[in-house]
MARTI-217709 format. One line per field, with one value per residue: y, x, z of N, C-alpha, C, CB in turn. Coordinates in Angstrom, 1 decimal. Glycine has a CB too. Layout:
N
n_py	c(Y;...)
n_px	c(X;...)
n_pz	c(Z;...)
ca_py	c(Y;...)
ca_px	c(X;...)
ca_pz	c(Z;...)
c_py	c(Y;...)
c_px	c(X;...)
c_pz	c(Z;...)
cb_py	c(Y;...)
cb_px	c(X;...)
cb_pz	c(Z;...)
***
This chain:
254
n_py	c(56.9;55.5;56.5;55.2;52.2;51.8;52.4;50.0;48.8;48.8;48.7;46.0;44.6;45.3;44.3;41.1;41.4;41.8;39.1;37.0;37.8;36.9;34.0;34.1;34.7;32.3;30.3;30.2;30.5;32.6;30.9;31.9;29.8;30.2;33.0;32.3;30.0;31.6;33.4;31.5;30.7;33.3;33.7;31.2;31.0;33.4;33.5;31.4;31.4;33.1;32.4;29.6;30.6;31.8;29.9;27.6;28.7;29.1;26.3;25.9;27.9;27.5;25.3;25.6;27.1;25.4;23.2;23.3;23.2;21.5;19.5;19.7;18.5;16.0;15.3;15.2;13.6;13.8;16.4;15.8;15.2;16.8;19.4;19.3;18.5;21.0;22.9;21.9;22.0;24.9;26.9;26.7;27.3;29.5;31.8;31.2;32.0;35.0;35.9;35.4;37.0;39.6;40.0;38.7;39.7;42.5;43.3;42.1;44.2;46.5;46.5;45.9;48.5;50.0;49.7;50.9;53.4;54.2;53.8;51.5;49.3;50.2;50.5;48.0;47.2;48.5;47.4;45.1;43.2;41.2;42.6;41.8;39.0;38.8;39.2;39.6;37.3;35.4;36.1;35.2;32.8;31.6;32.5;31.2;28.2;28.3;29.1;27.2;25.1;26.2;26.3;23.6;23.1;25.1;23.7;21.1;22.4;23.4;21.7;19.7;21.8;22.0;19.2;19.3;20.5;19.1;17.0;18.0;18.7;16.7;14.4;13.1;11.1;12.0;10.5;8.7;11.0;12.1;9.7;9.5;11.8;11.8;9.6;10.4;12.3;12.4;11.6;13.4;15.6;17.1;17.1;19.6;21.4;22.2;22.5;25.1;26.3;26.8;28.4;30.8;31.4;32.3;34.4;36.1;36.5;37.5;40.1;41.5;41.8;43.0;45.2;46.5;46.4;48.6;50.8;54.0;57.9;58.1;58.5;58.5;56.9;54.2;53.6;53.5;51.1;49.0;49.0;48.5;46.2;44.2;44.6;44.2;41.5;40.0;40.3;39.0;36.3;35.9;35.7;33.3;31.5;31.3;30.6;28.3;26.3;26.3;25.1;22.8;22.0;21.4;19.7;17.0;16.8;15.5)
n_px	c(67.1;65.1;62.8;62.9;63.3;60.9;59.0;59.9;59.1;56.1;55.5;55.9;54.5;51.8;52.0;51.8;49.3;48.5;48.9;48.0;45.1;45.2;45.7;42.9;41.1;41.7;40.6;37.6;34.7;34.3;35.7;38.3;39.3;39.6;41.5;43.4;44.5;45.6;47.1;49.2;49.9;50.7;53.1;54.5;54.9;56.2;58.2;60.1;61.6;64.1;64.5;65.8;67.6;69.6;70.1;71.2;73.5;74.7;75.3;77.5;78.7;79.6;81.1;82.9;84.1;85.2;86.3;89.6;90.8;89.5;90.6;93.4;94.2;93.6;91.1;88.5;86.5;85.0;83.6;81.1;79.3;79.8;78.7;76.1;74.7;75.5;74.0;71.4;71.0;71.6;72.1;70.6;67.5;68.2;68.8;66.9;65.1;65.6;65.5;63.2;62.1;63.0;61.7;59.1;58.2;58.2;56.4;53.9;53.6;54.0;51.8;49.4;49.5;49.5;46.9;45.6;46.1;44.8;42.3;41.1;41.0;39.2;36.5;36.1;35.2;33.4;31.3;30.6;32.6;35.3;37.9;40.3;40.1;40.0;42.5;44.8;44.5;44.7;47.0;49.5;48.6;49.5;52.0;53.4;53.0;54.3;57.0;58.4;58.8;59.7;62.0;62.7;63.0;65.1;67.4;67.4;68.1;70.4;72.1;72.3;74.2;76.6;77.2;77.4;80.1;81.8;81.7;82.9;85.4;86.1;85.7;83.5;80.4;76.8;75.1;76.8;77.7;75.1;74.4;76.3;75.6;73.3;74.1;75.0;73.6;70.6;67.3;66.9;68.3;67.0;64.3;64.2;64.8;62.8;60.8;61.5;61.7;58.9;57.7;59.9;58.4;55.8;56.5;57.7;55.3;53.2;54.8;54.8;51.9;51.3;52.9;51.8;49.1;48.4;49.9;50.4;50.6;49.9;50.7;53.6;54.0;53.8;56.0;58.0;56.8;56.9;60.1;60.4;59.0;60.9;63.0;62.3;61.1;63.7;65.2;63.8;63.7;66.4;66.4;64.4;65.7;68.2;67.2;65.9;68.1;69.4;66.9;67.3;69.8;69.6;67.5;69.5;71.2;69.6)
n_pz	c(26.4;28.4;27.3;24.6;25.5;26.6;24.5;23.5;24.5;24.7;21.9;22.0;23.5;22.0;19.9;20.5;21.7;18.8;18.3;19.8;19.1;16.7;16.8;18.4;16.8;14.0;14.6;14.2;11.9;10.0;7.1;5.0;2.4;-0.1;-0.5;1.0;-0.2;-2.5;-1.3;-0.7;-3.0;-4.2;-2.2;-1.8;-4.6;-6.2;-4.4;-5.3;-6.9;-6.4;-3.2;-4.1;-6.5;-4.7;-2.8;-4.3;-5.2;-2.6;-2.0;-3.3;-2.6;0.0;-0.2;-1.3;-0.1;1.9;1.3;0.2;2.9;4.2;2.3;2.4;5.2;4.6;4.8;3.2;2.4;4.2;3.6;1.8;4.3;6.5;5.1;4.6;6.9;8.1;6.5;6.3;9.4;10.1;8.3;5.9;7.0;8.3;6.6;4.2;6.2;6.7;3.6;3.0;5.1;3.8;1.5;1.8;4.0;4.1;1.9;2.3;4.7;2.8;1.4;3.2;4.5;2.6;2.0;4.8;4.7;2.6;3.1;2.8;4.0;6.5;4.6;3.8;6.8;6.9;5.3;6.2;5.9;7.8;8.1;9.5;9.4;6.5;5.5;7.4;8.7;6.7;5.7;7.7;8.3;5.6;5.6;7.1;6.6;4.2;4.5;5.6;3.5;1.4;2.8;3.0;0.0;-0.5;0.9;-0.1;-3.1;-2.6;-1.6;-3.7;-5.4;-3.8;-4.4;-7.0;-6.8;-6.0;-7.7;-10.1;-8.8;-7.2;-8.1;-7.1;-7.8;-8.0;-7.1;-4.8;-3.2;-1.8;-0.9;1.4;2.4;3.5;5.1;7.5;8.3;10.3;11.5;13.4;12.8;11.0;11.7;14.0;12.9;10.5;12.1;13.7;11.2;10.9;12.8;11.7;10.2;11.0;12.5;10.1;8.9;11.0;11.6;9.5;9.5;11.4;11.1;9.1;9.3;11.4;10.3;10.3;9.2;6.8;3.4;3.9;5.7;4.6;3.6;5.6;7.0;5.3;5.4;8.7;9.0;8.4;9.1;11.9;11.7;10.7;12.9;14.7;13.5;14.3;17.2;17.7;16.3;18.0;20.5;19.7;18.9;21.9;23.2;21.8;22.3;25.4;24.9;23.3;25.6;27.4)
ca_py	c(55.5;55.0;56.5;53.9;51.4;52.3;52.4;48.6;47.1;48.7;47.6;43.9;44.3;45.4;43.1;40.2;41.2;41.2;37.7;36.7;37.5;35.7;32.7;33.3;34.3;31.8;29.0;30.7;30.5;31.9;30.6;32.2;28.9;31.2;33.7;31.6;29.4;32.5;33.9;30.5;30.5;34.3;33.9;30.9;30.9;34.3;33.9;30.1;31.6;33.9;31.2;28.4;30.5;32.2;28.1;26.9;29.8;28.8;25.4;25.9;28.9;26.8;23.9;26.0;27.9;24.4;22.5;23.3;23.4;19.7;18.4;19.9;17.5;14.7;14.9;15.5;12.7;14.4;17.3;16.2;15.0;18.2;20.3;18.5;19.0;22.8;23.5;21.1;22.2;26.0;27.8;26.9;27.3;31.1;32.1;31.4;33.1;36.0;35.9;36.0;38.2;41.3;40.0;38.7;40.6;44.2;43.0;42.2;45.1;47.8;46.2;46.0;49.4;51.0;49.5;51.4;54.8;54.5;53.5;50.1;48.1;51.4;49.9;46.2;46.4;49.3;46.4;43.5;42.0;41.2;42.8;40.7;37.4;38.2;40.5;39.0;35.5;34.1;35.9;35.2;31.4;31.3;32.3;30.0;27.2;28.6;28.9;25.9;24.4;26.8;26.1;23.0;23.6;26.0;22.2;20.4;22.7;23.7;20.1;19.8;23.1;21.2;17.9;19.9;21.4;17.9;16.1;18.7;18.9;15.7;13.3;12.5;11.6;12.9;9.2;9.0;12.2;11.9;8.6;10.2;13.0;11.0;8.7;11.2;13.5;11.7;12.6;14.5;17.2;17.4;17.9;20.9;22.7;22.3;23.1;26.1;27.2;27.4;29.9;31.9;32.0;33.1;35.8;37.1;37.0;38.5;41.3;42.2;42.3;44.3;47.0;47.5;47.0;49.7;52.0;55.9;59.1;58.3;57.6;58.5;55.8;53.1;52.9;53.2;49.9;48.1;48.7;48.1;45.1;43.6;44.3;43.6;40.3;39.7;40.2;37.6;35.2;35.5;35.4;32.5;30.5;31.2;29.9;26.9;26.2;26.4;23.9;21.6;21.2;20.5;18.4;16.4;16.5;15.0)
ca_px	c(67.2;64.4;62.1;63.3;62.7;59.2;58.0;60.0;57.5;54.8;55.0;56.5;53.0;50.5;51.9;51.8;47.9;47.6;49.2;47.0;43.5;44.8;44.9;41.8;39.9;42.1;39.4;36.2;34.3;34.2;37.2;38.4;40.2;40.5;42.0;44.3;45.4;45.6;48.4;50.0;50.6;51.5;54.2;55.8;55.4;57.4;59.8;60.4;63.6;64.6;65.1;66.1;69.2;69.9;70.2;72.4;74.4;75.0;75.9;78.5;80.7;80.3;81.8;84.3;85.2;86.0;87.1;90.8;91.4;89.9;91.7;94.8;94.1;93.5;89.6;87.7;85.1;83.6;82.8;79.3;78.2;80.2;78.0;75.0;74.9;76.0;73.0;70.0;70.3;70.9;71.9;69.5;66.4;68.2;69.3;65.9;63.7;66.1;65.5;61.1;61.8;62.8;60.5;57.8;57.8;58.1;55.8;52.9;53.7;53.9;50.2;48.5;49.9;48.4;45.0;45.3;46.1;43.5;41.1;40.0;40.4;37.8;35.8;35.7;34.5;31.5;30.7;30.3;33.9;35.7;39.7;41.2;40.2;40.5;43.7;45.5;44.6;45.2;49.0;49.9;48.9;49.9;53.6;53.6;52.8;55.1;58.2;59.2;58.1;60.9;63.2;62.7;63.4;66.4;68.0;67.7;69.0;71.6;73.4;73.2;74.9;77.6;77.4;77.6;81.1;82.5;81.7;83.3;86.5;86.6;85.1;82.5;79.2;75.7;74.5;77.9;77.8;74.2;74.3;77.3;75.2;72.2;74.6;75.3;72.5;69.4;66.0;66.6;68.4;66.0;62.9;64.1;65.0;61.6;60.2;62.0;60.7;57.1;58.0;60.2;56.9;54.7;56.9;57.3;53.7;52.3;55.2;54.1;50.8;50.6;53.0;50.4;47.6;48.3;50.3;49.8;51.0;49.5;51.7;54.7;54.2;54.0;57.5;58.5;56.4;58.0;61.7;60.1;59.1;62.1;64.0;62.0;60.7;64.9;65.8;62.9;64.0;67.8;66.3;64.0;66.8;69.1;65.8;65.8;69.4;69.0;66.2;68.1;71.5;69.1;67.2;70.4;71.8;68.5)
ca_pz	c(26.5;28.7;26.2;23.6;25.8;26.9;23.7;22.6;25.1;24.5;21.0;21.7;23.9;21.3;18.7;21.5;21.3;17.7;17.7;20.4;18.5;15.4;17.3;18.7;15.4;13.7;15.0;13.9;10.8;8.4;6.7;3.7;1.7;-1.3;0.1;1.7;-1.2;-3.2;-0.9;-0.2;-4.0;-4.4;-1.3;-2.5;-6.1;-6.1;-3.9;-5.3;-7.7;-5.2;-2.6;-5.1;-6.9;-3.2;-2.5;-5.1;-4.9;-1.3;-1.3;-4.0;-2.0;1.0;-0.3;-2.5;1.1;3.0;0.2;0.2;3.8;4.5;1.6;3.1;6.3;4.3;5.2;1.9;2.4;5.2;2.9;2.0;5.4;7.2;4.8;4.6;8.5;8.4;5.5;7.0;10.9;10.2;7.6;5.0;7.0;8.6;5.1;3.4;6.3;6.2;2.5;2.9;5.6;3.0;0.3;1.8;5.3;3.3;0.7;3.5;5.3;2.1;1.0;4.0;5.0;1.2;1.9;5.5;4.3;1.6;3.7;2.3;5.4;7.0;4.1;4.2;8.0;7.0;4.1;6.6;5.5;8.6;7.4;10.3;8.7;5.0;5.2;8.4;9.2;5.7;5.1;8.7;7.8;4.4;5.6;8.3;5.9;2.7;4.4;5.8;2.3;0.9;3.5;2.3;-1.5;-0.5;1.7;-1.2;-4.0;-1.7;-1.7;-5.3;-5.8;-3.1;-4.9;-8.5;-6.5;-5.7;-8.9;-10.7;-8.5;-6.5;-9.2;-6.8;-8.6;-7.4;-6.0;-3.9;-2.6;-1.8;0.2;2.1;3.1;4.5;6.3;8.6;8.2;10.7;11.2;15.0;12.2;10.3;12.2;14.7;11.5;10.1;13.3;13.5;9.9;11.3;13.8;11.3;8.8;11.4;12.9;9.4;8.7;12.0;11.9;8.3;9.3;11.9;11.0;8.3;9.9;12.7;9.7;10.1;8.9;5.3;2.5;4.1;6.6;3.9;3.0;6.7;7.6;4.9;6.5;9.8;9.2;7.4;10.7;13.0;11.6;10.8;14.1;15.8;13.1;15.0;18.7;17.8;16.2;19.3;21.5;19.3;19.4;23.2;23.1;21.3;22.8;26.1;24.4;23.2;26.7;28.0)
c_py	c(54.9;55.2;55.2;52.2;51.0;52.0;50.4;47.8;47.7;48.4;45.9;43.9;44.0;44.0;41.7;40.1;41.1;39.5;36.8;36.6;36.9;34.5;32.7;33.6;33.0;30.5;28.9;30.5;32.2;31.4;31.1;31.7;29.8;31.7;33.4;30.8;30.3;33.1;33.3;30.0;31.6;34.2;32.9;30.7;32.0;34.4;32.4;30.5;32.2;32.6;30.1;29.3;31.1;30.4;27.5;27.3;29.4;27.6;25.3;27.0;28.2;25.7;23.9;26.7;26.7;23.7;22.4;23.2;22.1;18.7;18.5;18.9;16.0;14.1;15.1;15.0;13.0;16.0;16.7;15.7;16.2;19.5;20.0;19.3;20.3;23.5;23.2;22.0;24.3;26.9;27.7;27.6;29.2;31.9;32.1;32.2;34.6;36.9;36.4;37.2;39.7;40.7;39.9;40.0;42.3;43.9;42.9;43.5;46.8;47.7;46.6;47.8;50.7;50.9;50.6;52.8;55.1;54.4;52.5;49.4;48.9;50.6;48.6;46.2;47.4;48.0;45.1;42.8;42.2;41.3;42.0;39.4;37.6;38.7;39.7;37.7;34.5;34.3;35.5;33.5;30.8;31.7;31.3;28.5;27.2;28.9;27.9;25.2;24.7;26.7;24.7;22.4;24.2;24.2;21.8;20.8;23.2;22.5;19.6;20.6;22.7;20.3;18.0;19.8;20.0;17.3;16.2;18.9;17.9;14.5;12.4;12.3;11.6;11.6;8.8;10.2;12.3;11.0;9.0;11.0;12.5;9.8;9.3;11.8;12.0;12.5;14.0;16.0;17.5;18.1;19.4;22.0;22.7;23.2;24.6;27.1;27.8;28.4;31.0;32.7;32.3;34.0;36.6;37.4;37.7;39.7;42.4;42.7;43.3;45.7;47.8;47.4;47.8;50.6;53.4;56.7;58.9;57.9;57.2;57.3;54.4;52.7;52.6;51.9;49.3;48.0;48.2;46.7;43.7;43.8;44.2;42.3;39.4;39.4;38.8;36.5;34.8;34.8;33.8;31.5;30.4;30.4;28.5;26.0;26.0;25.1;22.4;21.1;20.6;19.1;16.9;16.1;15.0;13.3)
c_px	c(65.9;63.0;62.2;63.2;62.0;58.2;58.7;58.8;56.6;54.5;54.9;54.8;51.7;50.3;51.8;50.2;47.8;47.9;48.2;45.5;43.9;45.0;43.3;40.8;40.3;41.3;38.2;36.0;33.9;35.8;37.5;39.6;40.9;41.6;43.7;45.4;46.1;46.7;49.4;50.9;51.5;53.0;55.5;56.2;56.9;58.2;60.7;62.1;64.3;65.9;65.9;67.7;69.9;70.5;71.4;73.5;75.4;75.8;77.2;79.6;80.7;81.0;83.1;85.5;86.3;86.7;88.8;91.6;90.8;90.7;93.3;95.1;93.9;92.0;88.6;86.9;84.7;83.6;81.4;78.9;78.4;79.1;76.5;74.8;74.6;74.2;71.8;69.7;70.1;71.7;71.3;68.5;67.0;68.1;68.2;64.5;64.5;65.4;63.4;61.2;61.9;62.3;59.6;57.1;57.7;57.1;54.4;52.8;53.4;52.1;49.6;48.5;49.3;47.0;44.5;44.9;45.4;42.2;39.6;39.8;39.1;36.3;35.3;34.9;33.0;30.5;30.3;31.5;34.5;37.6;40.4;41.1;40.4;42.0;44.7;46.0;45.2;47.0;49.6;50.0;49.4;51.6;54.0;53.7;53.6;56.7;59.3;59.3;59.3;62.2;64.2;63.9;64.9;67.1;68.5;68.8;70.5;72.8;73.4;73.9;76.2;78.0;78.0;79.5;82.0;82.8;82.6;85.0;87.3;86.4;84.5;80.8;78.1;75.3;75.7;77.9;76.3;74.0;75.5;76.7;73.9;73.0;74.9;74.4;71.0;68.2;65.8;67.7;67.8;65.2;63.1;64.0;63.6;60.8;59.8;61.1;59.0;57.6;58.5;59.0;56.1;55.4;56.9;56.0;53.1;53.2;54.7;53.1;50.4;51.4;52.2;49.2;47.6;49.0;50.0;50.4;50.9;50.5;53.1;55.0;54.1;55.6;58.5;58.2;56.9;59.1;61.1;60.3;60.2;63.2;63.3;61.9;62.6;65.7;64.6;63.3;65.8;67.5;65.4;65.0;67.6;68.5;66.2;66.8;69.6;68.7;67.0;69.0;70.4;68.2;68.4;71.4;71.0;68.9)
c_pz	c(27.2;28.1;25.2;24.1;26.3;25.2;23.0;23.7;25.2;22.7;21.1;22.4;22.9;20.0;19.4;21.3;20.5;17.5;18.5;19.8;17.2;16.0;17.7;17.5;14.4;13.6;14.8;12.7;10.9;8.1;4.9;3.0;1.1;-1.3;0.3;0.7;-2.0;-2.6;-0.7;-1.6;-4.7;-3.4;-1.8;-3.9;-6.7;-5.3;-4.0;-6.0;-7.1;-4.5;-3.5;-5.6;-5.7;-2.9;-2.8;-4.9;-3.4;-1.2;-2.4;-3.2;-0.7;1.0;-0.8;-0.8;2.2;2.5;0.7;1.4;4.7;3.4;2.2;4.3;5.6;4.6;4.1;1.5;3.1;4.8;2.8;3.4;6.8;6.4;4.8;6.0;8.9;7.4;6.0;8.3;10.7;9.0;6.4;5.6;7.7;7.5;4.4;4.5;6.0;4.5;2.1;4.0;4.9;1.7;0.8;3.2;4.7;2.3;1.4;4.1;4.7;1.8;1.9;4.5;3.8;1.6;3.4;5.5;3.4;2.1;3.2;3.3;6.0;6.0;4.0;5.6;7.9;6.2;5.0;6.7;7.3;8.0;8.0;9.5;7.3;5.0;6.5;9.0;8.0;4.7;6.0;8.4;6.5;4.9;6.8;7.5;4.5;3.5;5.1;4.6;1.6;1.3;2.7;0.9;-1.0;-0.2;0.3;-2.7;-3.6;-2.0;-2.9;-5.8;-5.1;-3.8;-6.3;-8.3;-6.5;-7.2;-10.0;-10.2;-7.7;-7.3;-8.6;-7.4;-7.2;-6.5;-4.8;-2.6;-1.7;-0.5;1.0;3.4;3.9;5.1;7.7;9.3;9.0;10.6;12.5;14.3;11.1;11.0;13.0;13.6;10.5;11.0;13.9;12.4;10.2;11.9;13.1;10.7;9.8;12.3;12.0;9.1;10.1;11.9;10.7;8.6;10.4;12.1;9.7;8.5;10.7;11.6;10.1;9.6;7.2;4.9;3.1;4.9;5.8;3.7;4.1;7.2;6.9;5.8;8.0;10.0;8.9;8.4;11.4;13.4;11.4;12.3;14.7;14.8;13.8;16.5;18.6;17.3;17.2;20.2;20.6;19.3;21.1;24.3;22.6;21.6;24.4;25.7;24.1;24.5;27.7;27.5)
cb_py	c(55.1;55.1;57.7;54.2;51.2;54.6;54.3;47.6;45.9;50.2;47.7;42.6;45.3;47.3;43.1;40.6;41.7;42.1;37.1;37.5;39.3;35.7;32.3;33.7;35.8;32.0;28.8;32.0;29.4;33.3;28.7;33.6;27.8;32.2;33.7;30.7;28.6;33.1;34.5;29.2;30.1;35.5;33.7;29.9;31.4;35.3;34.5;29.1;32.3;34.3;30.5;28.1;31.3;32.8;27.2;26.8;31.3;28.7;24.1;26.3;31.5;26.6;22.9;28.1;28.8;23.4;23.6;24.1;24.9;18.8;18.8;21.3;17.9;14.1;15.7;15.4;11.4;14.2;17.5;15.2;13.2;18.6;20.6;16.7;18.8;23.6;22.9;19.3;21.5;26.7;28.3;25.8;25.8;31.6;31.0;29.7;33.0;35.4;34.3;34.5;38.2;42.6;39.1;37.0;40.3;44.7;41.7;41.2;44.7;47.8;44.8;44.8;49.1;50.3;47.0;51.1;55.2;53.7;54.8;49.0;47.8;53.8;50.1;45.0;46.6;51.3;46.0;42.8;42.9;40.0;44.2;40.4;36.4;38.9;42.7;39.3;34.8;34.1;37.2;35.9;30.9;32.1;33.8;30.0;27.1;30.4;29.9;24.9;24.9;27.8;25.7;23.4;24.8;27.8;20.8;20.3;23.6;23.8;18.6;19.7;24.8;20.6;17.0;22.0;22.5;16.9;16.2;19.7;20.0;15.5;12.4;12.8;10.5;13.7;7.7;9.3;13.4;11.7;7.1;11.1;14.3;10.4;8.2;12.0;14.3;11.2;11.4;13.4;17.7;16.5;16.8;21.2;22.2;21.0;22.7;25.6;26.0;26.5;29.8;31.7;30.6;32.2;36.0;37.0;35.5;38.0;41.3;41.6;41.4;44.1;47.4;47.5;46.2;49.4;51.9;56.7;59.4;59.7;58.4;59.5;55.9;53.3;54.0;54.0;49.5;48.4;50.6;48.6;45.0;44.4;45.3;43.9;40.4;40.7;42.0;37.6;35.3;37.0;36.8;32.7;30.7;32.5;30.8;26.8;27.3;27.2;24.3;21.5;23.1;21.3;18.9;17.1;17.9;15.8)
cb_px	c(68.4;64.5;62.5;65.0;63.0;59.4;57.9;62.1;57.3;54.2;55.6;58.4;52.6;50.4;53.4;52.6;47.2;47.8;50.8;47.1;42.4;45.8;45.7;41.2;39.9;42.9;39.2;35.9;33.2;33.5;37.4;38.3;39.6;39.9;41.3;43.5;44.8;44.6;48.4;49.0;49.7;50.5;53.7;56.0;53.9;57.3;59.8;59.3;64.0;63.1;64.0;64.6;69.7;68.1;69.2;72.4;73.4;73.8;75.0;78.1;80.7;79.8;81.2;83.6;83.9;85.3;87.0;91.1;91.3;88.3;91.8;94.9;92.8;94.5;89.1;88.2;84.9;83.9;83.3;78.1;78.3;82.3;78.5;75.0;76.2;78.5;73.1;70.2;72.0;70.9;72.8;69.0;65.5;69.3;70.2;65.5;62.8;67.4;66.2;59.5;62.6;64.6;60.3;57.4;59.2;59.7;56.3;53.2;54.7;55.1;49.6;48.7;51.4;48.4;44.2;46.0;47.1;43.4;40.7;40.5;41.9;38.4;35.9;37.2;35.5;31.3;31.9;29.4;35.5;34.9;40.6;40.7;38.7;39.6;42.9;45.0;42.8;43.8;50.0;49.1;47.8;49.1;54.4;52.2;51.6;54.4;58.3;58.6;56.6;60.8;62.6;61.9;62.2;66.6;66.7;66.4;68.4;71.1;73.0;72.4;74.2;77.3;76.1;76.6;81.0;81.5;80.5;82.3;86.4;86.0;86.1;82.6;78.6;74.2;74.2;78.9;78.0;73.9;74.5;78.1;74.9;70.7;75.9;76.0;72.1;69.5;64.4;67.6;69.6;65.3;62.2;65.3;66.5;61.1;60.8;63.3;60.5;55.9;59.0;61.3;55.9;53.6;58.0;57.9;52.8;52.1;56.6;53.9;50.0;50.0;54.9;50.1;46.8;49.4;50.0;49.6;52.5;49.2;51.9;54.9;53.1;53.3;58.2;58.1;55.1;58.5;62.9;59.0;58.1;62.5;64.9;61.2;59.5;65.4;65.9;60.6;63.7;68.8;65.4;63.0;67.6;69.3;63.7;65.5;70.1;68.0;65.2;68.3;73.5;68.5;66.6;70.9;71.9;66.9)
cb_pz	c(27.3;29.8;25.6;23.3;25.9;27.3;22.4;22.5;26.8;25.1;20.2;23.3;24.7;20.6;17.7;23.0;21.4;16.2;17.9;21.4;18.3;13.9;18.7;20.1;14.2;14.0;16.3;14.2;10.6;7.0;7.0;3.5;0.7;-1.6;1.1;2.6;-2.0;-3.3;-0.2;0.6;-4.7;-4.2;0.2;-2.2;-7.0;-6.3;-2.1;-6.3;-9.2;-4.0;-1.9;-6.6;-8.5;-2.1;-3.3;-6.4;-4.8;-0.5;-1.0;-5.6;-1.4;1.7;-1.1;-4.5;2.5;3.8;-1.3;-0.3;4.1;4.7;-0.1;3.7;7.4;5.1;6.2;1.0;2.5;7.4;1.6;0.9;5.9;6.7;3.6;4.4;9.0;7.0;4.1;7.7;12.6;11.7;7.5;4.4;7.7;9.4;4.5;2.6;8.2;6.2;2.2;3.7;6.6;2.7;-0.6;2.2;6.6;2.2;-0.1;4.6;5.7;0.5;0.8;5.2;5.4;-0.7;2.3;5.9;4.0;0.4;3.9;1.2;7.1;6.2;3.4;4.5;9.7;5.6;2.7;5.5;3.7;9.3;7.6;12.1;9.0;3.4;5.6;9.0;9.7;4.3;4.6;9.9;7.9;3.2;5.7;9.6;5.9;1.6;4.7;6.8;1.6;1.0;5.2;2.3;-2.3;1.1;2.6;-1.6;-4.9;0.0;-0.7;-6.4;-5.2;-2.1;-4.9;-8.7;-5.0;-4.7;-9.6;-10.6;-7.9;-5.3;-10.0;-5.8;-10.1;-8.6;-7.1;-4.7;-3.8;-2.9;-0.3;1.0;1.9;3.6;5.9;8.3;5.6;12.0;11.2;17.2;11.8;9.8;13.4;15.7;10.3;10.0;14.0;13.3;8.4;12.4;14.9;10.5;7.3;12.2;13.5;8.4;8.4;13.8;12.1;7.3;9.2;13.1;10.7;7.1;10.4;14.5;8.4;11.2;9.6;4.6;1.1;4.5;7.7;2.8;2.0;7.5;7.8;3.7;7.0;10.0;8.8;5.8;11.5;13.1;10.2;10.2;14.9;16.0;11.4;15.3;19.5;17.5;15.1;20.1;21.2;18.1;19.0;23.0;22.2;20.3;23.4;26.6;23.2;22.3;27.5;27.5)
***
């Protein structure tokens, strides 16, 4: 046991440093846009249908699960703004990092972790290339900036997959349902839950990157840093939503 927990802080440490020098290279030139756009379009382009029927999917069994048991009370108009509520503050935006965490966070982590053991990053820095800034700084920022975006997207198709559930069983239409759900719904649940999404996209992006940028034991260790990172980065997307949750009931007391 005290082994096991000897070595969780001396990683939480080392990775504490690498998050530390991508802030501070993060500020330096050079800047590689390319790069950058180039992974901001690989991260959310493919994981847009993912998230999206993950989404829909979602707000249809939660509306099919409450459904019958507020009509039973006689409450069946505070379905959309009871779900609306439940989808916006947290389980869209846990649900869709979850969701980049074992695509994108395994997907960062299997790459960077091949180029290790082949000994391309070894090459980029004999060549002049600085690997921290092309290889690190622009998936760490590119998922920091792609998964709120997604979060996003998941929100939205989420409460038409709800609204779909209504229309269909309550003979509420989409503009009803809709203005229902932003009567309730303000902007102080919105924003934390945005807020939130940054932090999930830059825990999955720094855990990806540096369980493959530190990878070892050759190939074998590639397929390990995937799983690694896909729990590790899972689990900091639970503790930082708890933290945020936290924050926000004080905040709300304040």
């Amino acid at each position: 046991m005290i082994k096991g927990l000897k070595k969780l802080f001396l990683n939480t440490g080392e990775m504490s440093h690498f998050a530390g020098r991508y802030f501070k290279e993060v500020i330096f030139s050079p800047y590689e846009f390319q790069e950058l756009l180039k992974q901001c379009y690989f991260i959310g382009n493919k994981s847009f249908t993912l998230v999206a029927t993950t989404g829909f999917i979602m707000g249809i069994v939660i509306t099919l699960q409450t459904r019958p048991t507020l009509v039973e009370f006689g409450a069946a108009s505070w379905i959309p703004s009871m779900v609306g509520i439940a989808i916006v503050r947290e389980i869209g935006p846990v649900i869709t990092a979850l969701i980049c965490a074992g695509k994108i966070g395994s997907g960062i982590g299997a790459e960077l972790a091949s180029m290790k053991v082949t000994e391309q990053i070894d090459a980029m820095e004999v060549s002049g290339t600085n690997p921290f800034k092309y290889l690190v700084i622009t998936r760490v920022t590119a998922t920091t900036l792609m998964v709120p975006t997604l979060v996003i997207i998941s929100d939205i198709i989420s409460l038409g997959g709800s609204a779909l559930v209504e229309s269909l069983k309550g003979g509420v239409t989409f503009q009803l349902y809709f203005s229902r759900v932003f009567e309730y719904l303000n902007f102080g649940d919105l924003l934390p839950s945005v807020i939130k999404s940054f932090f999930f996209g830059f825990a999955i992006g720094i855990v990806g990157c540096y369980k493959g940028y530190t990878s070892t034991k050759g190939t074998e260790g590639v397929g390990r840093t995937a799983n690694q990172a896909v729990v590790v980065s899972s689990m900091l997307v639970f503790i930082i939503d708890f933290i945020a949750v936290l924050v926000s009931d004080i905040f709300y007391e304040l």
